[in-house]
C-alpha distance (Angstrom), angle and dihedral (degrees) to the residues before:
residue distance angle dihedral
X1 . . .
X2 3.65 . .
X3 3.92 139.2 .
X4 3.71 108.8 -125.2
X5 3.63 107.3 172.5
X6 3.78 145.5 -7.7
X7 3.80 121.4 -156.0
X8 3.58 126.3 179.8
X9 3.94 131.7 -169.3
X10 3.57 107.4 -138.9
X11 3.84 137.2 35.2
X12 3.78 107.1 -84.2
X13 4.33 120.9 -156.7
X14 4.23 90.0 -61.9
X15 3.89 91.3 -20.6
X16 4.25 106.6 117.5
X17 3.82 104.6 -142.6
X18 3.95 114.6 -106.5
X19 3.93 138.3 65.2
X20 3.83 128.0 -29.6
X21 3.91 116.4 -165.7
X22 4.11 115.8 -145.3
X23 3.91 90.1 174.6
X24 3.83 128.6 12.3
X25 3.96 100.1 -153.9
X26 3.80 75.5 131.5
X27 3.32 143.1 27.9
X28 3.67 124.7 -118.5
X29 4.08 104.9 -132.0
X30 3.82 96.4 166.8
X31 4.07 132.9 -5.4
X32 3.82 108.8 -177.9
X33 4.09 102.4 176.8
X34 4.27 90.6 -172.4
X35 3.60 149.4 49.9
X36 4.36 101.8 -3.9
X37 3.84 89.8 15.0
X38 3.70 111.7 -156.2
X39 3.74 136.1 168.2
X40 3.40 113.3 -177.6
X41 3.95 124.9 171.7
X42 3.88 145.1 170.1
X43 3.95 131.7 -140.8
X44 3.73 114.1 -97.5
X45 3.50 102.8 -113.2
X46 3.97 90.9 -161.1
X47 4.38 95.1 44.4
X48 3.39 109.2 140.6
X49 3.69 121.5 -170.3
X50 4.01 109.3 -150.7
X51 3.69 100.8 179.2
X52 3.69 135.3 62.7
X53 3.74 133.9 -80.5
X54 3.77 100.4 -86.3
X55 3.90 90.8 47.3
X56 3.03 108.5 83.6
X57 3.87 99.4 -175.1
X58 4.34 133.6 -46.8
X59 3.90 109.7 -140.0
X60 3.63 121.1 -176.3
X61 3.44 137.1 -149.6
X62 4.14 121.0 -140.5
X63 3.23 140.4 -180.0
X64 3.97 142.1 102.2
X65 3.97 121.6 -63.0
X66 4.13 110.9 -68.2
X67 3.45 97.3 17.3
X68 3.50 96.6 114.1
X69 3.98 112.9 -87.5
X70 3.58 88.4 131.5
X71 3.68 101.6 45.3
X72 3.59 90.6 53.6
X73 3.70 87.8 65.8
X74 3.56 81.9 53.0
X75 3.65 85.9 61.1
X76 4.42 97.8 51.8
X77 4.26 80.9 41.3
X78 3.62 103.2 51.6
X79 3.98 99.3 54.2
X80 3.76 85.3 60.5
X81 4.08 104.7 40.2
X82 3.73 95.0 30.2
X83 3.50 125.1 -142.1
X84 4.08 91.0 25.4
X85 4.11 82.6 132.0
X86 3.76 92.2 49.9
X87 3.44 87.3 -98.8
X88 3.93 98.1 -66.8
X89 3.10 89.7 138.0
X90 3.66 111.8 48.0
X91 3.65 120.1 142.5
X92 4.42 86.6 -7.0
X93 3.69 84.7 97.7
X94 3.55 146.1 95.9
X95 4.25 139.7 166.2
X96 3.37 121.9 -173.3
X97 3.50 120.9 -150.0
X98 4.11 142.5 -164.6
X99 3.62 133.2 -149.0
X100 4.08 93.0 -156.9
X101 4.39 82.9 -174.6
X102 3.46 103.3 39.3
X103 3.81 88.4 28.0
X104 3.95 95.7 -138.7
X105 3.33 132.2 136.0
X106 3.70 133.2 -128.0
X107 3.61 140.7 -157.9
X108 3.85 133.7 -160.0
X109 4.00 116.7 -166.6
X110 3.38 106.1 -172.1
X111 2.82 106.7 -105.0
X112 3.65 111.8 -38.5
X113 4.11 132.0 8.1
X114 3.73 88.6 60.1
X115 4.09 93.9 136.9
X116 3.64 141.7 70.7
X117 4.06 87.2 51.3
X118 3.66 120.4 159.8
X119 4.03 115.0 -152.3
X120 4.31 116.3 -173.5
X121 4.01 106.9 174.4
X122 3.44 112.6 -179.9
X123 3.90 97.3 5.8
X124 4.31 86.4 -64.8
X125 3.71 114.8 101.4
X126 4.47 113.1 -123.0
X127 3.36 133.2 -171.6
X128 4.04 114.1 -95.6
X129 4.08 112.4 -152.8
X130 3.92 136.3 -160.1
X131 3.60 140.3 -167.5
X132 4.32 121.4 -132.1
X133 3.60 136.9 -161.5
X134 3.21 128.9 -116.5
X135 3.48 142.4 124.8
X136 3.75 104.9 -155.2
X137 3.64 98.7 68.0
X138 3.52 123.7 79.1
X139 4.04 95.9 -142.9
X140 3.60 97.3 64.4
X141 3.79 102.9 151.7
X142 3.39 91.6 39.4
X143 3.67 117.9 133.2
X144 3.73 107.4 -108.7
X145 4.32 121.2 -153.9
X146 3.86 100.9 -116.9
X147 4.32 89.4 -112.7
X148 3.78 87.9 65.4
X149 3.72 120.0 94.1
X150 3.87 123.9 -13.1
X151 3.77 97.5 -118.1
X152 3.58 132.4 70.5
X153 4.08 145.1 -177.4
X154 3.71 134.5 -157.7
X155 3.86 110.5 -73.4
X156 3.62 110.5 -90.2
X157 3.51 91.5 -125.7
X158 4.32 80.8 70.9
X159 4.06 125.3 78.1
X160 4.01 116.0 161.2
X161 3.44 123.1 -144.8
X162 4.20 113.2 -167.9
X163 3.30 120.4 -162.3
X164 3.98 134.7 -162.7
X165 3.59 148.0 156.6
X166 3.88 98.9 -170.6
X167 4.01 110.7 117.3
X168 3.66 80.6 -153.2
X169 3.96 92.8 59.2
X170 3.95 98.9 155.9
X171 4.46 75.7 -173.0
X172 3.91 94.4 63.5
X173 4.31 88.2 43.5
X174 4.02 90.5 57.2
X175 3.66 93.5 44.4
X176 3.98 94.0 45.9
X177 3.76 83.1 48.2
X178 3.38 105.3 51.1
X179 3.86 96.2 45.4
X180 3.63 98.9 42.2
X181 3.86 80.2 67.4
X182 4.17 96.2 31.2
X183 3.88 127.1 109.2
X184 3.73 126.1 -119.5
X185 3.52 95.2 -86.1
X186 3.30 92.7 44.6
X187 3.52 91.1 60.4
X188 3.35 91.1 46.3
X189 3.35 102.0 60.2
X190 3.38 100.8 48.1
X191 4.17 83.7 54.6
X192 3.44 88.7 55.5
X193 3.88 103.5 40.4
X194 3.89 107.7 27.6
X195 3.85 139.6 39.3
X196 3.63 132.9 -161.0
X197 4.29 130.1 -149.4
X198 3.13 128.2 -174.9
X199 4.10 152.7 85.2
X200 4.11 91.5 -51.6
X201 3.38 139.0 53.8
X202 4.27 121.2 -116.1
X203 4.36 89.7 -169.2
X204 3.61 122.0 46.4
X205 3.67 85.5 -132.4
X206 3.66 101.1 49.9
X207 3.93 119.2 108.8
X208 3.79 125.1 -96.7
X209 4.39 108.6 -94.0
X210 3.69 76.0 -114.5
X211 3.76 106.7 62.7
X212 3.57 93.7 24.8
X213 3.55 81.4 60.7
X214 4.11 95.5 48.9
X215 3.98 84.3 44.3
X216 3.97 98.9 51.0
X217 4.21 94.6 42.7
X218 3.73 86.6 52.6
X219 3.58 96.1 39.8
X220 3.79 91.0 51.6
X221 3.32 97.8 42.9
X222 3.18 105.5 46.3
X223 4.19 84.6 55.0
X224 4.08 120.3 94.6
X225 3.72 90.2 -144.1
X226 3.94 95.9 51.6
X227 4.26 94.1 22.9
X228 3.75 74.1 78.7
X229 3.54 95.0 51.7
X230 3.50 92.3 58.0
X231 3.84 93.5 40.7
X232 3.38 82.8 70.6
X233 3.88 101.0 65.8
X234 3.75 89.5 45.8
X235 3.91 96.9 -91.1
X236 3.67 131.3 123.7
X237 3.67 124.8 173.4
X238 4.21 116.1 -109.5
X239 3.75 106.6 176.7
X240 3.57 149.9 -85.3
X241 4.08 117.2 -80.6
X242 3.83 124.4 -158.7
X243 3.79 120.4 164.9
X244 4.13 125.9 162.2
X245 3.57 109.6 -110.3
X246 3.68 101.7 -126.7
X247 3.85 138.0 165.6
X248 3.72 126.2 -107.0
X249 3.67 92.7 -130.4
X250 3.56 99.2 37.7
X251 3.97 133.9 -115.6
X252 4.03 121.5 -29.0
X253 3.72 124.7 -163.8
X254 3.66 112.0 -141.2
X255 3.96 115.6 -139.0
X256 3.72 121.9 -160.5
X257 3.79 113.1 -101.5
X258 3.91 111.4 -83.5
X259 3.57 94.7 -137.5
X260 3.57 98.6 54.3
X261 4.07 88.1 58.4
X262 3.84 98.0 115.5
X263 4.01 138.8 161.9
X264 3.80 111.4 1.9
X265 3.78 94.7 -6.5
X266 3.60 90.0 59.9
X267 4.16 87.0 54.6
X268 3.75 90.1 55.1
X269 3.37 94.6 41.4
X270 3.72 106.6 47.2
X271 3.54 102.4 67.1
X272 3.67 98.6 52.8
X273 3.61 98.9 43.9
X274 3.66 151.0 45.7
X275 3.89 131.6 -168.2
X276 3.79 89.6 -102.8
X277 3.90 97.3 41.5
X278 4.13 90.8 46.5
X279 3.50 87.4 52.8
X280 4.19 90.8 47.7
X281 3.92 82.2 52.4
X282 4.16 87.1 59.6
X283 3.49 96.3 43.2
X284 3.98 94.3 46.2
X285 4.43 86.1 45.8
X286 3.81 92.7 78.1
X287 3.64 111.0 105.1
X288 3.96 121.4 -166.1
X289 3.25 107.3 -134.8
X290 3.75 137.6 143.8
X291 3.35 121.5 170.3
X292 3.84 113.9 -160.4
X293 3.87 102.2 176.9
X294 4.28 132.5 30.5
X295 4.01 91.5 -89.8
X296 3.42 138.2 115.5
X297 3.72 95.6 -62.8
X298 3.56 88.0 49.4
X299 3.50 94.5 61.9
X300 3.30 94.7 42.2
X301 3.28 93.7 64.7
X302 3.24 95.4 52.1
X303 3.60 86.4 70.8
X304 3.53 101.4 56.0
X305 3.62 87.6 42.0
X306 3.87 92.4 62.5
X307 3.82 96.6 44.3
X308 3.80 113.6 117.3
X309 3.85 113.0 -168.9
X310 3.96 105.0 145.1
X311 3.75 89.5 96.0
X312 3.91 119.1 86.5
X313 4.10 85.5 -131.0
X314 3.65 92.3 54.1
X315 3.21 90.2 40.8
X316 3.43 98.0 52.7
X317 3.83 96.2 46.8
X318 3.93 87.8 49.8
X319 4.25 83.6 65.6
X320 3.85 92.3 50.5
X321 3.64 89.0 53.4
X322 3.35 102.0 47.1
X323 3.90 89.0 47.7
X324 3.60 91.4 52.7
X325 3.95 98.4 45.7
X326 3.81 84.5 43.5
X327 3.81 102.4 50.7
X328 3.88 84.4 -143.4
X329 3.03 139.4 104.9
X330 3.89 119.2 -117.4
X331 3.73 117.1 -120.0
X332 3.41 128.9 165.9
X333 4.22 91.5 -94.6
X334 3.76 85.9 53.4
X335 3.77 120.3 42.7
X336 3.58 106.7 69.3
X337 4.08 85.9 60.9
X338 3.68 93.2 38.2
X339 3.31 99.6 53.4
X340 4.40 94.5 43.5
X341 3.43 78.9 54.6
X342 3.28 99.1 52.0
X343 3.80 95.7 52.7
X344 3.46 93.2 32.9
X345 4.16 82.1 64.4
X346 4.02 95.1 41.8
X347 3.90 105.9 137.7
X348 3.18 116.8 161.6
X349 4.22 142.2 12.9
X350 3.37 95.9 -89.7
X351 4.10 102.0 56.5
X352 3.91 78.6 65.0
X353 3.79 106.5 35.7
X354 3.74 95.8 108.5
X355 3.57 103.7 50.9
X356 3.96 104.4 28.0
X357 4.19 132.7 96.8
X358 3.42 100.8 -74.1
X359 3.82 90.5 -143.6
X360 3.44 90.6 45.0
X361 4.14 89.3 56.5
X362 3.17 102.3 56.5
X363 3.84 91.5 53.6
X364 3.95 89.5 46.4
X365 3.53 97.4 50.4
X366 4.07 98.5 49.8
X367 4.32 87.5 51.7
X368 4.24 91.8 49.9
X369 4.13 81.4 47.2
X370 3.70 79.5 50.5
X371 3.54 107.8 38.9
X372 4.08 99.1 128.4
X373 4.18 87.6 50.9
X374 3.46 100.8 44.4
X375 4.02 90.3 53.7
X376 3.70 85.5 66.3
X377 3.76 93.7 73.9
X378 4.06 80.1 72.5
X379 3.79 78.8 77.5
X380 3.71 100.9 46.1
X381 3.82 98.0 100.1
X382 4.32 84.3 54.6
X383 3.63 102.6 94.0
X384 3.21 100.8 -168.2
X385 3.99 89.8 55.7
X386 4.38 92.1 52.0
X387 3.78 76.8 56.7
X388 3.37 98.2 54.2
X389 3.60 93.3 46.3
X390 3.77 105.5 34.0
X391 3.81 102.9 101.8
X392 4.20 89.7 41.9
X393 3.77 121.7 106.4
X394 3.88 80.9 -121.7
X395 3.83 94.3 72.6
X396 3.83 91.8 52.9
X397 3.61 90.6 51.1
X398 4.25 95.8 48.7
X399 3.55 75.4 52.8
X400 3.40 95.3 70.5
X401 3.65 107.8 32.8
X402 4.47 85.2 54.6
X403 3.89 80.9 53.5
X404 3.62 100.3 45.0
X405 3.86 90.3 44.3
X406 3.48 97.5 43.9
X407 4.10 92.2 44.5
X408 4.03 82.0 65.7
X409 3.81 99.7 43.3
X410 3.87 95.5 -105.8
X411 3.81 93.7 124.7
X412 3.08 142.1 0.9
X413 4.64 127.7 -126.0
X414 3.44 128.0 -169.0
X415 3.51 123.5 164.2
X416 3.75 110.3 -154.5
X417 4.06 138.2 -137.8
X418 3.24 128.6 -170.5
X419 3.82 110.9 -147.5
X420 4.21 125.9 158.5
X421 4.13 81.3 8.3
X422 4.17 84.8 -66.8
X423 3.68 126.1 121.2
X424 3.84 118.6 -116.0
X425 3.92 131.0 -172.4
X426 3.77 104.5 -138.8
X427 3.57 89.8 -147.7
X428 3.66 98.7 50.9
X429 3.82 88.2 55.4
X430 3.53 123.0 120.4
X431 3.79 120.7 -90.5
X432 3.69 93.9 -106.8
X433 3.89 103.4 38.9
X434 4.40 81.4 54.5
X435 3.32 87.9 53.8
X436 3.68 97.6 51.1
X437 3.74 97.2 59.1
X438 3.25 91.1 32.8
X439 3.91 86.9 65.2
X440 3.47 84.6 50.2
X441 4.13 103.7 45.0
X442 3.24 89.5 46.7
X443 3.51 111.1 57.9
X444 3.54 94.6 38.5
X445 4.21 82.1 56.2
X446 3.97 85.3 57.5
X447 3.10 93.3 45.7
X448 3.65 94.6 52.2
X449 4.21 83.6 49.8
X450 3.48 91.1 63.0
X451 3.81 99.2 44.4
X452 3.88 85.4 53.2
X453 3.44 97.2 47.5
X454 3.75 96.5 44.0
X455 3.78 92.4 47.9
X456 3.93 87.9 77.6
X457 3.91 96.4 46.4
X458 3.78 124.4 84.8
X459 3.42 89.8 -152.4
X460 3.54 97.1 66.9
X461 4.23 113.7 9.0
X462 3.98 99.9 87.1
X463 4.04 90.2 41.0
X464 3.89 108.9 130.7
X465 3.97 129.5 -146.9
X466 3.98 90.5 23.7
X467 4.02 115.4 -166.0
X468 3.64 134.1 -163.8
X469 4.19 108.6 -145.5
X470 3.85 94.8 -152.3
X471 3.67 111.6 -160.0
X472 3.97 116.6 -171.7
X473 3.80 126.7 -170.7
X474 3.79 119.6 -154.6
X475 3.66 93.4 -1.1
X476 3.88 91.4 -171.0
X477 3.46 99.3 51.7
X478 3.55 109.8 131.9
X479 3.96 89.6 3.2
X480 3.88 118.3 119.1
X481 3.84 111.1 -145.4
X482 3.54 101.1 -95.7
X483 3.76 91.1 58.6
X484 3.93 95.2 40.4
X485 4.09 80.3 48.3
X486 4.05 89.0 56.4
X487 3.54 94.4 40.8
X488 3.60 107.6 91.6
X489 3.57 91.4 53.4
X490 3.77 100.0 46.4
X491 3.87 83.9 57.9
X492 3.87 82.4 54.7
X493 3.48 89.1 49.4
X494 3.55 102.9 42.8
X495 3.19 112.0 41.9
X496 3.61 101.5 64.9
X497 4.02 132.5 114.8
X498 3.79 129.1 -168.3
X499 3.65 84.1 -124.3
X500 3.43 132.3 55.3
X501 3.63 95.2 -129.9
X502 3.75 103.9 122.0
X503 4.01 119.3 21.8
X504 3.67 116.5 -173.3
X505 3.65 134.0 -159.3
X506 3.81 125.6 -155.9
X507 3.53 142.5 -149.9
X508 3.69 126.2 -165.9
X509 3.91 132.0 -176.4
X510 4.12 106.5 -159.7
X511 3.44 137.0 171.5
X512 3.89 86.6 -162.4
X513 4.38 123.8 105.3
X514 4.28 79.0 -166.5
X515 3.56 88.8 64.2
X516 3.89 99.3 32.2
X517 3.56 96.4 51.9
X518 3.95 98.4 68.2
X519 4.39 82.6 56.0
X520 3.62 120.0 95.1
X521 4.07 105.4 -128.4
X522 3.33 89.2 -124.7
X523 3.99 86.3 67.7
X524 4.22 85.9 47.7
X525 3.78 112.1 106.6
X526 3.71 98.4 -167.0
X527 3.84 121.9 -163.2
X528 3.64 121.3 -175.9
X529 4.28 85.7 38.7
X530 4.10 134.6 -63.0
X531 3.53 117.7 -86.9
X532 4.09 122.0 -141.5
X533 3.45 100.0 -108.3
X534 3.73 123.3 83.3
X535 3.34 127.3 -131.4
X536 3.96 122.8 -151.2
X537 3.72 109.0 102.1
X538 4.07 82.9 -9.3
X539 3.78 125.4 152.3
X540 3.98 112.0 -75.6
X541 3.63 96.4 -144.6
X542 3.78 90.3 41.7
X543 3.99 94.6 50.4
X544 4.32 84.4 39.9
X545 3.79 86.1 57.6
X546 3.86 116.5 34.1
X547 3.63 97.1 33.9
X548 3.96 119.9 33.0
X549 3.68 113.8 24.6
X550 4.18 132.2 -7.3
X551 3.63 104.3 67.1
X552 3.92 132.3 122.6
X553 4.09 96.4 -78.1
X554 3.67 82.6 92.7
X555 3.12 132.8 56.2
X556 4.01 123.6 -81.3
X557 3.64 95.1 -128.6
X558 3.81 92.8 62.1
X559 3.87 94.3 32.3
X560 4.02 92.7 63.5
X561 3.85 85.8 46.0
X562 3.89 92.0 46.7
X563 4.06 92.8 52.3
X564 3.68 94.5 42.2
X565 3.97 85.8 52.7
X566 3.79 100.2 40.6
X567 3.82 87.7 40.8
X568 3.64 92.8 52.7
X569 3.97 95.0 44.6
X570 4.09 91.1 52.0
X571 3.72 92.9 56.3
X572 3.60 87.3 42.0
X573 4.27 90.3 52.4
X574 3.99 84.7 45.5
X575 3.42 98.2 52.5
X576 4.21 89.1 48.3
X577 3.51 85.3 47.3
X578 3.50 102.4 56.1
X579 3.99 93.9 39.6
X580 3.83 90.4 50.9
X581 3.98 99.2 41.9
X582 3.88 102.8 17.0
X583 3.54 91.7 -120.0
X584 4.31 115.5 126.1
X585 3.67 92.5 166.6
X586 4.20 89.7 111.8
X587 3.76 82.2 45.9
X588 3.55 100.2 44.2
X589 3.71 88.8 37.6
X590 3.93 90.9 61.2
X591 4.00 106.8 47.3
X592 3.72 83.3 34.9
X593 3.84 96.2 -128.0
X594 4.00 120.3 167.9
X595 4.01 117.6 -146.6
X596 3.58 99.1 -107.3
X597 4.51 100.3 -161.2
X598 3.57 126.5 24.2
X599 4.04 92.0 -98.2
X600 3.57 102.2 99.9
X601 3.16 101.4 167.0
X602 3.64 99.2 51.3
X603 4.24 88.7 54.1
X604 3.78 91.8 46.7
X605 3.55 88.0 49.1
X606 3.61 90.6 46.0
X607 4.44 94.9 47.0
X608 3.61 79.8 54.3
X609 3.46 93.2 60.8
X610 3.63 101.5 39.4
X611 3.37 92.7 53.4
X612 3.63 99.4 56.1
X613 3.70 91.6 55.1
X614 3.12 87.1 51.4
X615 3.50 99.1 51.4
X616 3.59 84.4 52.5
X617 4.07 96.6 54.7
X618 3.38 109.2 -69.8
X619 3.94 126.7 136.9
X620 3.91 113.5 -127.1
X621 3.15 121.4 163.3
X622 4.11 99.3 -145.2
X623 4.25 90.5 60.1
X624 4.00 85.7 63.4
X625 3.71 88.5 120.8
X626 3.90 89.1 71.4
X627 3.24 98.7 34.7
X628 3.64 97.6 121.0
X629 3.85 98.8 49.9
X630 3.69 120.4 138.4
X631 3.70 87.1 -144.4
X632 3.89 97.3 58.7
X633 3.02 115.1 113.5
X634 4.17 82.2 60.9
X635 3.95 106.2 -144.1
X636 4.11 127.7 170.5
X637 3.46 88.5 -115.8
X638 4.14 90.2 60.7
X639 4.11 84.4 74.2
X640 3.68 88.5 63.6
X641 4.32 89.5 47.1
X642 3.76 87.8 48.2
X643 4.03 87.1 52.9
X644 3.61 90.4 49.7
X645 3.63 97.9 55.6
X646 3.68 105.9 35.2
X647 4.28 80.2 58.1
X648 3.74 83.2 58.8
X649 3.70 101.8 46.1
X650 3.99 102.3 105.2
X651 3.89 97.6 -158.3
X652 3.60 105.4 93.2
X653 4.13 88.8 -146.0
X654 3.62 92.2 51.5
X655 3.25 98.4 50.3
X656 4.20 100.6 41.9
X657 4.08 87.9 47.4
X658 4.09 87.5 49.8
X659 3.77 84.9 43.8
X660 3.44 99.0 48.4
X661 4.00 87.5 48.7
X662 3.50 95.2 51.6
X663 3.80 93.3 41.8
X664 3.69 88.1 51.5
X665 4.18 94.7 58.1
X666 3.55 94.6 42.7
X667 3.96 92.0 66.9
């Protein structure tokens, strides 16, 4: 099941009415939505289906900032949680879907005038199908003959996942909205049909982005099925390490310095200590103690960990609670004793609560609440067991205690990876490489969700040929260029099952010629009007410049200092590229130079060369193309002057691709 088209009948926000192709298996001849309604279409002769057998197709969506990228996902959302556009929309609307198996088509009206359709492909006249909701019939995914029933839903074949990482995600605002004010069913439906990801929570009960995150990457790779997934990008999973930070020599208590005791403290003080005896209380307040597992010496070390007596308050209360406890009281004989006793005797949160780290309480009074739990994290490095518990409350809740602990330096997680035979921390990763397979572990996660949740609903569990419409908002966010360049292809890669049990079909909006260049323009919606130049396999700078940002809606002062800069950065990226992999075709590609002997190397080596001198001032006649840069002559300094103006550049896309660029050759 596929998504071919979308058309819609009126001008929507900075949608143009008329007919948006997400796959062009066929060609749309004629779409007439009213009065005779006819779609009639003919197999593309020249279709050519890049990807593998569960991926069914990646579109994109381009165009500059508020021209609509995101309200077109409005437009695949909408037909599925109805009235998500405040019912703008309604009946205006109209997806038209494949069955590449079964090879039937189907049609969803939104929500209503979905009958009396007339479907020729190929000159012969075919049957065109929907799906209806309704929960009194006992047939609900059947497949219903298009003249049947006015209303219609998104073939049950169809859930939609969307996906951002904007805190600005205008997606997540009309979803909150509509089902803070939506019906049971409602809700239901959209549980059962549609998942969110990203930086916010839809549900009050849903996890954080950041533990649903740890959850799904363990999950996923700790599963044959998707282990191979992974495999596949050059990850396996290692497993999870927790170890109690302790100190060789054990745990000191700090004491306030005895010559700053002054006033009343110095009354109290005086007659239970000297110089020499204080400093025999220090020396006798180290405790040896090293816990090496979450048991009873753990936790009491967590005690003496949290204790705070360096402060003449703390201090002070720690001498009315010794007294008390005690039943004595202290003289100068007694107190050393009395008080090693006391904290030799500490057993719980509260013996401490009025001298100890405040921060440090709170923490140590949830884990003795949670003693039984937190012994489970003995088990962490058993895989078997993290399976067993991974879809429990109690997993969620580990969660937090390791991240509360670890936040205050009381242990210490990683969670390792194995990748090129080395040993990775997931959470020392960078940013972008995180965010990568977190792209990945996480919609797999949802997708899992749905599975689970549509196992126990006749509606949905005996559906065949299930797909997964994966919409993605800002793909690059957080991606430098070499991993948006990759990204295409680790979708390819990823996303693919020995079975043909699930296909899935995405659509991305970017901002990014890395990502768009591995997309066939066929697969391009473009809003805002399609440029010349085509993309697939296309030029990077060429795509950066003609199609997505430098053109004459700014001003011509900044565009001839935005080329020159962007110019100068992409032969800068290809000449790091080609030293770091040995691969000049970018560079090659760009001053349109042809290998002129069989020694490669030796002329690759050589354009490397060249160029730097010339970057540094030196005529050659092959770098004409850049002749006229304001950068060349190339000096350190010109870094800086980069810096400068990509901080000035007031288009937020601009100035994050420059910035990622820039970023990028300063590693």
């Amino acid at each position: 099941m596929k998504l071919l088209y979308i058309h819609i009948e009126e001008d929507y926000k900075h949608i143009k009415a008329g007919g948006y192709y997400l796959d062009r298996e066929f060609i749309i001849k004629e779409f007439i939505p009213r009065g005779n309604k006819k779609i009639e279409l003919e197999r593309n002769t020249n279709y050519h289906h890049p990807f593998n057998n569960n991926l069914n197709n990646i579109s994109c969506i381009v165009g500059k900032n508020g021209i609509g990228k995101t309200t077109f996902f409005e437009l695949l959302i909408a037909p599925l949680l109805w009235r998500l556009d405040g019912e703008v929309l309604l009946g205006k609307i109209h997806l038209l879907f494949y069955d590449e198996i079964e090879e039937f088509f189907y049609i969803e009206s939104y929500i209503n005038n979905a009958r009396y359709w007339n479907l020729i492909v190929d000159g012969e006249e075919k049957n065109i199908y929907k799906n209806i909701y309704t929960q009194n019939r006992n047939d609900k995914n059947q497949r219903y003959d298009i003249n049947e029933y006015a209303f219609s839903v998104m073939p049950f074949q169809m859930n939609i996942i969307f996906h951002s990482l904007s805190p600005f995600d205008r997606i997540y605002d009309l979803l909150k909205m509509q089902l803070f004010s939506a019906s049971s069913g409602q809700i239901g439906h959209y549980q059962k049909r549609l998942k969110y990801i990203g930086i916010k929570q839809i549900e009050k009960d849903e996890t954080s982005y950041e533990y649903m995150t740890l959850i799904n990457l363990i999950s996923v790779l700790l599963d044959e099925k998707s282990q191979t997934m992974f495999n596949k990008l050059g990850y396996e999973y290692g497993k999870i390490e927790i170890a109690i930070k302790n100190d060789d020599w054990g745990i000191g208590l700090s004491l306030p310095p005895f010559n700053k005791f002054s006033g009343e403290m110095q009354k109290i003080i005086k007659p239970l200590f000297t110089e020499d005896s204080y400093s025999e209380l220090e020396e006798k307040l180290y405790f040896n103690l090293s816990a090496d597992r979450f048991n009873d010496l753990f936790f009491k070390e967590l005690l003496y960990k949290s204790i705070k007596i360096d402060t003449q308050e703390n201090f002070l209360n720690l001498l009315h609670s010794v007294s008390k406890v005690s039943g004595e009281e202290l003289t100068s004989e007694n107190v050393i004793e009395l008080i090693y006793k006391y904290f030799k005797n500490i057993n719980s949160p509260e013996d401490i609560k009025k001298f100890s780290n405040k921060d440090l309480y709170e923490i140590v009074n949830i884990s003795f609440n949670n003693k039984e739990d937190i012994a489970k994290l003995n088990r962490f490095d058993d895989n078997e067991y993290l399976l067993e518990i991974l879809k429990s409350d109690i997993f969620l809740n580990l969660l937090k205690y390791i991240k509360r602990l670890a936040r205050k330096g009381l242990i210490s997680f990683k969670m390792n990876l194995f990748k090129n035979d080395k040993t990775f921390d997931y959470i020392r990763l960078s940013s972008g490489e995180k965010t990568l397979l977190s792209y990945f572990a996480n919609i797999l996660g949802r997708i899992r969700e749905l599975d689970d949740i549509q196992a126990s609903d006749s509606t949905y569990n005996n559906v065949q040929n299930k797909t997964y419409l994966i919409l993605i908002d800002e793909v690059e966010l957080h991606l430098h260029p070499e991993w948006q360049r990759n990204f295409i292809k680790q979708l390819n890669d990823f996303f693919t099952y020995e079975d043909n049990s699930k296909k899935f079909q995405f659509v991305i909006a970017s901002h990014s010629p890395f990502v768009v260049t591995d997309i066939y323009d066929e697969n391009i919606v473009y809003l805002g009007g399609k440029p010349d130049s085509k993309t697939f396999g296309g030029n990077i700078f060429d795509i950066f410049k003609d199609d997505f940002y430098v053109s004459n809606s700014i001003g011509a002062f900044s565009e001839d200092i935005i080329k020159d800069l962007s110019e100068v950065l992409y032969v800068l990226f290809a000449m790091k590229k080609g030293s770091r992999e040995n691969n000049f075709f970018m560079m090659r590609d760009y001053f349109d130079l042809m290998y002129e002997t069989d020694d490669k190397d030796k002329e690759n080596e050589e354009l490397l060369e060249d160029l730097k001198n010339y970057l540094r001032g030196n005529d050659n006649d092959k770098f004409i193309k850049v002749s006229n840069n304001r950068f060349i002559p190339f000096e350190t300094e010109a870094f800086t002057e980069m810096q400068s103006i990509i901080n000035n550049i007031g288009e937020d896309v601009v100035q994050n691709h420059l910035q990622n660029m820039l970023d990028y050759l300063r590693e």
